[in-house]
TORBAPA-870718 format. One record per residue (C-alpha): residue in three letters; y, x, z. Coordinates in steps of 0.02 Angstrom, whole numbers, plus 50000, padded with zeros to 5 digits. Layout:
// residues N
alaYXZ...
//
This chain:
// residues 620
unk552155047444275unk552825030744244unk551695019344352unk550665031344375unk549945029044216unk550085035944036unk549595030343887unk548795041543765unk547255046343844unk545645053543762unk544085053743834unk543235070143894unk541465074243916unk541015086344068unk540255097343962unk541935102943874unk542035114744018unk541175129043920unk542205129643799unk543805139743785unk545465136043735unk546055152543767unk545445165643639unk545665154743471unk545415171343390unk543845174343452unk543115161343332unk544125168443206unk543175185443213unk541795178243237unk541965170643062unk542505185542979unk541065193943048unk539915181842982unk540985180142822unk540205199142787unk538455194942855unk538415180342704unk539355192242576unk538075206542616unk536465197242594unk537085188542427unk537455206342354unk535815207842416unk535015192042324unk536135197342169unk535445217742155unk533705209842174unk533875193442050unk534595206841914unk533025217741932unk532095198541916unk533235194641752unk532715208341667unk530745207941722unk531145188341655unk531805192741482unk530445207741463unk529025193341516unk529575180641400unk529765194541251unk527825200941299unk527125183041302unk528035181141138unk527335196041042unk525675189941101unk525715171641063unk526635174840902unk526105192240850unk524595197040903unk525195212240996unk525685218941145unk527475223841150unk529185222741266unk530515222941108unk531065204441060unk530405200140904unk530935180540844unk529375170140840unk530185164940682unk529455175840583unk527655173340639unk526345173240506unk525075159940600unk525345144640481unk524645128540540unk524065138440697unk525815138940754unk525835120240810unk524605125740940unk525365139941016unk526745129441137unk525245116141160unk524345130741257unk525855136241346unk526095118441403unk524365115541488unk524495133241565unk526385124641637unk525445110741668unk524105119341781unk525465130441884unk526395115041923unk524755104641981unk524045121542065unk525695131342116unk527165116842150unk527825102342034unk529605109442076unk529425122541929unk529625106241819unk531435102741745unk533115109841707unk533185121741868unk534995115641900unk534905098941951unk533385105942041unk534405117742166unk535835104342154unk534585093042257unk533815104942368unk535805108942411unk536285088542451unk534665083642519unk533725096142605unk535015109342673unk534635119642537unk532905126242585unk531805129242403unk529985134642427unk529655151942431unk528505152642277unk529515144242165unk530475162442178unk528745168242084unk528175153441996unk529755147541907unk529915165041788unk528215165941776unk528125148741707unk529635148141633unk529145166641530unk527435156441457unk528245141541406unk529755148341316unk528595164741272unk527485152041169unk528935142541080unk529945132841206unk531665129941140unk532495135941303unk533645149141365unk533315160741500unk534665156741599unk534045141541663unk532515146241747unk533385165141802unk534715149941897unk533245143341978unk532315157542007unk534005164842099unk534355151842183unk532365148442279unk532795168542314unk534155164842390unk533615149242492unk532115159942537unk533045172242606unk534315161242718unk532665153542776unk532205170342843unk533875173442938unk534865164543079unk536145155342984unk536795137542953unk536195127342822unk537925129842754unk537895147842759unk536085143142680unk536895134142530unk538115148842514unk536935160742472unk535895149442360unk537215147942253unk537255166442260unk535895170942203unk535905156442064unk537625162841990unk536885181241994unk535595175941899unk536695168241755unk537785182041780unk536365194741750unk535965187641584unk537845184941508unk538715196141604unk539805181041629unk540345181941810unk541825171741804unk540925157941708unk539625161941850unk540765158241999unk541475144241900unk539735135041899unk539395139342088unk540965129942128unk540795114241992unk538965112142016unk538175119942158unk539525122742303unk540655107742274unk541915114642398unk543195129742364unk543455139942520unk543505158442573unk541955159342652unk540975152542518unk541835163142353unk542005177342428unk540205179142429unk539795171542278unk541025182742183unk540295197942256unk538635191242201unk539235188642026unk540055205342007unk538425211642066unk537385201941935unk538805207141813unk538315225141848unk536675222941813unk536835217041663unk537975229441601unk536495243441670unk534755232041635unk535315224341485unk536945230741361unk538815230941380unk540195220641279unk540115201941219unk537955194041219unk538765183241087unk539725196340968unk540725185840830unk542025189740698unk543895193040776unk544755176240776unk546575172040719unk547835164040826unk547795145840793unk549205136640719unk549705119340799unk548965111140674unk547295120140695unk547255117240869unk547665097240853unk545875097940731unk545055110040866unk545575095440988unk544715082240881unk543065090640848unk543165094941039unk543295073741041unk541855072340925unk540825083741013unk541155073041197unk540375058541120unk538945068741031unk538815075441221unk538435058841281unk537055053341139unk536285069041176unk536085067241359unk535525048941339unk534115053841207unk533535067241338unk533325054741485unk532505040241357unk531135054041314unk531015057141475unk530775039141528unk529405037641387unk528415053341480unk528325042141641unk527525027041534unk526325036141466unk524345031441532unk523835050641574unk524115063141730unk525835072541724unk524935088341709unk524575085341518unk526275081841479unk527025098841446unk525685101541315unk526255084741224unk527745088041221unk527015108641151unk526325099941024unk527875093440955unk528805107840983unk527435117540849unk527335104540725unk529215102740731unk529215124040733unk528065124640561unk529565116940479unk530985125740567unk530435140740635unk532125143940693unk532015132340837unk530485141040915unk530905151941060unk532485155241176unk533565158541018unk535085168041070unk535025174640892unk535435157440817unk536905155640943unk537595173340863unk537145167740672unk538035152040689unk539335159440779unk539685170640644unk540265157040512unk539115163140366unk537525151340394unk537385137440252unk537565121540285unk535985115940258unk535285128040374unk536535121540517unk536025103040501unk534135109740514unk534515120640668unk535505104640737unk534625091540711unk532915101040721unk533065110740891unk534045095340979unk532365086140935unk531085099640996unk532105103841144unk532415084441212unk530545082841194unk529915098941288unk531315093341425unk530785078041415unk528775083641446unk529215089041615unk529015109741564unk529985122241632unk531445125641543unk533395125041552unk534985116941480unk536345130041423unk535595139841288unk535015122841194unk536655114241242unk537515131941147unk536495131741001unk536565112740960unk538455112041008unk538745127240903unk537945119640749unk538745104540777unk540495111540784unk540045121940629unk539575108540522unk540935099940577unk542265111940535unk541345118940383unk541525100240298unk543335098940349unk543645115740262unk542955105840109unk543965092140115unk545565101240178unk545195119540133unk547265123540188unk547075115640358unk546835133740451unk545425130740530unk543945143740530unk542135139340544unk541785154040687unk543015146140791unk542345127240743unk540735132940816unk541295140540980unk542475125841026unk540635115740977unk539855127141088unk540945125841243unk541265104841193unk539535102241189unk539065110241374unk540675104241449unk540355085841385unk538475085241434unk538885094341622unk540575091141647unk540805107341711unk542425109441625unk543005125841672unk541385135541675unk541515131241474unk542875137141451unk542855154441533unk540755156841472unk541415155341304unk542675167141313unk541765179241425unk540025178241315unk541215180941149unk542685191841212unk543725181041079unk545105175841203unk546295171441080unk545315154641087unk546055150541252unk546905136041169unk545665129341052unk544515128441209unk545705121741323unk545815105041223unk544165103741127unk543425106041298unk544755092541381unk544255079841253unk542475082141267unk542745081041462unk543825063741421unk542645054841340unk541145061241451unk542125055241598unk542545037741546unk540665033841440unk539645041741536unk539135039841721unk538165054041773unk538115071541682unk536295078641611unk536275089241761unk536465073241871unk535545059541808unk534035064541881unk534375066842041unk535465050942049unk534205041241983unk533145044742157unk534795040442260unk535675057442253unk537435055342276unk538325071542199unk540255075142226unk541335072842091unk542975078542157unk543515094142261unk545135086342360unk546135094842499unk545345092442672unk546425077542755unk546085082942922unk546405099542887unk548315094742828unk549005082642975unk549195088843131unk548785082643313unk550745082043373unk550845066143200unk549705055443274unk549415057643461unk549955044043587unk550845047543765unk550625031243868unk548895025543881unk547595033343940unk548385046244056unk548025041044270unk548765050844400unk547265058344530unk548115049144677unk547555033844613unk546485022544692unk544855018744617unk545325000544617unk546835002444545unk546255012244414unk545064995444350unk546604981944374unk547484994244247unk546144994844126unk545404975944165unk547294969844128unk547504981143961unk545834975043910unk545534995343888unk543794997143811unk544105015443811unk542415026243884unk543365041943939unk545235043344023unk546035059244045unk546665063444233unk548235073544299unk549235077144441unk551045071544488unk551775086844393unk550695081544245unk549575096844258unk547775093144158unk546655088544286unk545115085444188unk544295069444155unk543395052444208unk542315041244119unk542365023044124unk540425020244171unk541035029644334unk542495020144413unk541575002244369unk539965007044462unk539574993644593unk539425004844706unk540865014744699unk542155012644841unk543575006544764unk544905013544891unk544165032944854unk545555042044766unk545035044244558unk545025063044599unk543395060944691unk542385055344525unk543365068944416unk542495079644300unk543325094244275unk543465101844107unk544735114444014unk544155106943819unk545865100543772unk546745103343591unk548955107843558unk550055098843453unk550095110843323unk548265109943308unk547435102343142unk546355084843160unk544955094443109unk544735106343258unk545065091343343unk543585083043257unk542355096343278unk542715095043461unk542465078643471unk540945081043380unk540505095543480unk540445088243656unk540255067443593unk541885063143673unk542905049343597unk544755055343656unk545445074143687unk546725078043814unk548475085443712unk549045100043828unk550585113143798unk550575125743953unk549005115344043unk550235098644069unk549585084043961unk550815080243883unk549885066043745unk548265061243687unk547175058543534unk545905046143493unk544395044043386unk545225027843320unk547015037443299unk546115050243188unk545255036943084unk547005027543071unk547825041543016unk546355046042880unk546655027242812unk548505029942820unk548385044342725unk547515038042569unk548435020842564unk550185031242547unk549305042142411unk548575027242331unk549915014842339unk550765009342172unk552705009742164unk554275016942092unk555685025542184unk556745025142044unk557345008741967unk558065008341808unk558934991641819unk559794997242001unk560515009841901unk561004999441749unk562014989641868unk562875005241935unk563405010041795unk564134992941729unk564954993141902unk565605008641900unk566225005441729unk567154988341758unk568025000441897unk568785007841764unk569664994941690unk570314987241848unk572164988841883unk572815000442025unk573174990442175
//
């Protein structure tokens, strides 16, 4: 060692000496083997949240027939075509106080969306949901849309999955992590069980719920989705939940007007998540107890359901009328207009309802009408009004969410019209555009951000995971032979102003030795001609040079040690820093964010005019 002193030193706590550097593929198992543990308990969560899709959908059809009809039946009739006149207004009024009292009596988290819901729990509270809102949340969900709430089942099946989920992670030994995993789980089951949309399903888990993309939390999540899939296919029917007329293969015409409706749509999007949180707002002003709000916002929902009875109800059927290009006009600017005004209101009221369905339906009308009047205009564009409506569809939810790719693959998935790839693909992009740059948080974000939720909005590479331990680690600095004195060891440091806590320690053949902390060789007492092997503590946590900055991290993290010892065949032969790894994070994102060109035009102009006066010169 030169001087008997290296550079490059890390500090090491004592208590590294548990851990072993020896097996690596130990942990590796041991992940595998918990990998399964997390897969087999959401296949659990998924088999059970089908059997709760299908006891949600029979619930909400029951509480129909009786608020509507009088009777007491399981097959889905539309409220529709209920006979109740003027009595009709009164009908989501009562299912609102009954919300109301379940959410004052049972828990005020059965109020809202259910996405944004579980997106909170996941951020702020290491995804732990109460138990009951596994019971609650259909229940209440099932009266309020049973009695003429303008929502979709798939919302509060989303919640329902994921407090099933959380419930049962809380029951296990696992990580908060592992916790979140099978939230989502359950959550994407849920949706899964209702569409039979898996891939849309596992898209969602990853846009809104897991924001990460790794093995250990899709492979679950799939397995949970093909399970809900399943269940549909065996609870509910097989083939498309939306059925629509074959479509054609666009022209590239048709798809540059698909594009711009898509573009329409985006800003639509943002209007209609705006009016949603305004209503909202105007709920909170309002001089009476939350409880009564659900039944305000009832009563709108029946006087604005004695005019268009279509909007009463979940309303799936409406999403399959429109998407089948033969409504009039007329009817599609009621349905639009009509249902986006009874659903922002009952969201608004604080009931319990959800987001997709409503999105669908007003997205699909939208898109209809839309392509319907530029068939009236332009009737040789070749454009269709089915496929207007689906790219309105898919716009509308990708705009309002942002979940871009979960729009695209639900629509193709819930319609089976895949020849619409394209269409999708840029209606959706536009809508996603203009949601991006106008709008700051997403309908299923606003709420949560508004009480200081920060929610990822980007799902980059892992830095640390990327650079490895032999690019940044030092060899000259914090490295001290064992021989040396005590005193010598603080003129060193004292003259290299070293603030460094830790130092790592080896022996003349540069053998690991363990390490020393700083607190020890300045104690007063400490006699300064005792060699620094006599304050050693000895410890075999150490990382290679091939190793990635985030095992180094988690070590760090592991045993609060500032500085790791590198080691190839137990010599030291560098060492990395707390401070190195943070230089090389900031490094990292300066070269990927730094603005310049490689390529200059004018340094080739001027070869060229060189090159060509070359030409003309005369031979020597």
């Amino acid at each position: 060692m030169k001087n008997q002193h290296q550079s490059g030193g890390i500090p090491i706590s004592p208590l590294l000496s548990g851990i072993s550097t020896d097996s690596p593929g130990s942990n590796i198992n041991f992940s595998k083997s918990r990998l399964l543990r997390i897969s087999a308990l959401s296949i659990l969560v998924a088999a059970a949240i089908s059997l709760i899709a299908k006891f949600l959908i029979t619930l909400i059809n029951i509480v129909t027939n009786l608020s509507f009809f009088g009777k007491l039946a399981v097959a889905y009739h539309s409220p529709a075509g209920n006979h109740l006149g003027l009595w009709v207004i009164i009908v989501p009024a009562v299912g609102g106080v009954l919300v109301g009292l379940m959410a004052l009596y049972g828990s005020k988290a059965i109020r809202g969306h259910g996405i944004p819901e579980a997106m909170e729990q996941i951020l702020t509270n290491q995804s732990r949901i109460k138990p009951s809102i596994t019971l609650l949340k259909p229940i209440s969900s099932a009266i309020a849309i049973g009695t003429g709430g303008p929502f979709g089942a798939e919302g509060p099946i989303i919640a329902t999955g994921g407090a099933l989920g959380s419930t049962l992670g809380q029951l296990f030994k696992i990580t908060s992590n592992e916790r979140k995993i099978i939230l989502a789980a359950g959550a994407t089951a849920g949706m899964s069980a209702i569409f039979g949309t898996p891939i849309a399903a596992v898209f969602l888990a990853i846009e809104l719920l897991l924001f990460e993309f790794s093995p250990r939390s899709i492979l679950p999540v799939a397995l949970a989705c093909i399970t809900g899939a399943a269940g549909h296919h065996l609870l509910f029917e097989a083939g498309p939940v939306f059925p629509m007329p074959n479509l054609d293969t666009p022209t590239n015409g048709a798809l540059a007007i698909y594009s711009g409706i898509g573009l329409f749509i985006g800003f639509l999007s943002i209007g209609v998540t705006k009016i949603v949180y305004f209503i909202e707002d105007a709920f909170e002003k309002l001089p009476i107890h939350w409880m009564w709000w659900p039944a305000l916002g009832g009563l709108a929902v029946g006087l604005i359901g004695y005019f268009a009875p279509h909007t009463l109800g979940v309303g799936y059927d409406n999403i399959i009328s429109v998407l089948s290009g033969s409504v009039a006009i007329i009817l599609l600017l009621r349905l639009f207009f009509f249902k986006f005004l009874s659903w922002a209101i009952a969201l608004g009221s604080g009931t319990s309802g959800g987001t997709l369905a409503p999105l669908l339906t007003i997205g699909g009308a939208g898109g209809a009408l839309i392509g319907a009047i530029i068939l009236y205009v332009f009737p040789n564009v070749g454009i269709s009004v089915p496929m207007a409506a689906l790219i309105g569809m898919s716009a509308m939810f990708a705009g309002a969410s942002r979940a871009y790719l979960t729009s695209i693959t639900f629509a193709l998935e819930s319609t089976g019209q895949f020849h619409a790839l394209l269409p999708l693909l840029g209606a959706c992009t536009a809508s996603y555009l203009v949601s991006f740059f106008l709008m700051e948080n997403t309908i299923m974000t606003e709420k949560i951000a508004r009480r200081g939720v920060s929610t990822p909005d980007s799902f980059e590479p892992d830095v640390l995971g990327k650079l490895t331990v032999a690019e940044i680690s030092n060899a000259n600095d914090l490295i001290f032979n064992i021989g040396l004195e005590i005193r010598e060891v603080r003129d060193i440091i004292k003259s290299e102003n070293n603030e460094t806590q830790y130092f790592i320690a080896a022996d003349d053949q540069g053998n690991y030795s363990g390490i020393v902390s700083a607190a020890d060789i300045n104690k007063h007492d400490m006699d300064g001609t005792a060699p620094l092997k006599s304050i050693l503590q000895s410890s075999n946590q150490s990382v290679k040079s091939n190793d990635n900055l985030r095992k180094a991290v988690e070590l760090m993290a592991e045993r609060n040690v500032e500085v790791l010892p590198v080691v190839a065949q137990n010599k030291v032969t560098g060492v990395i820093s707390c401070k190195d790894i943070i230089n090389a994070y900031k490094f990292y994102h300066e070269e990927n964010d730094r603005v310049n060109t490689h390529i200059s035009l004018k340094r080739q102009r001027l070869k060229v005019v060189v090159r060509g006066r070359e030409l003309f010169k005369p031979k020597a």
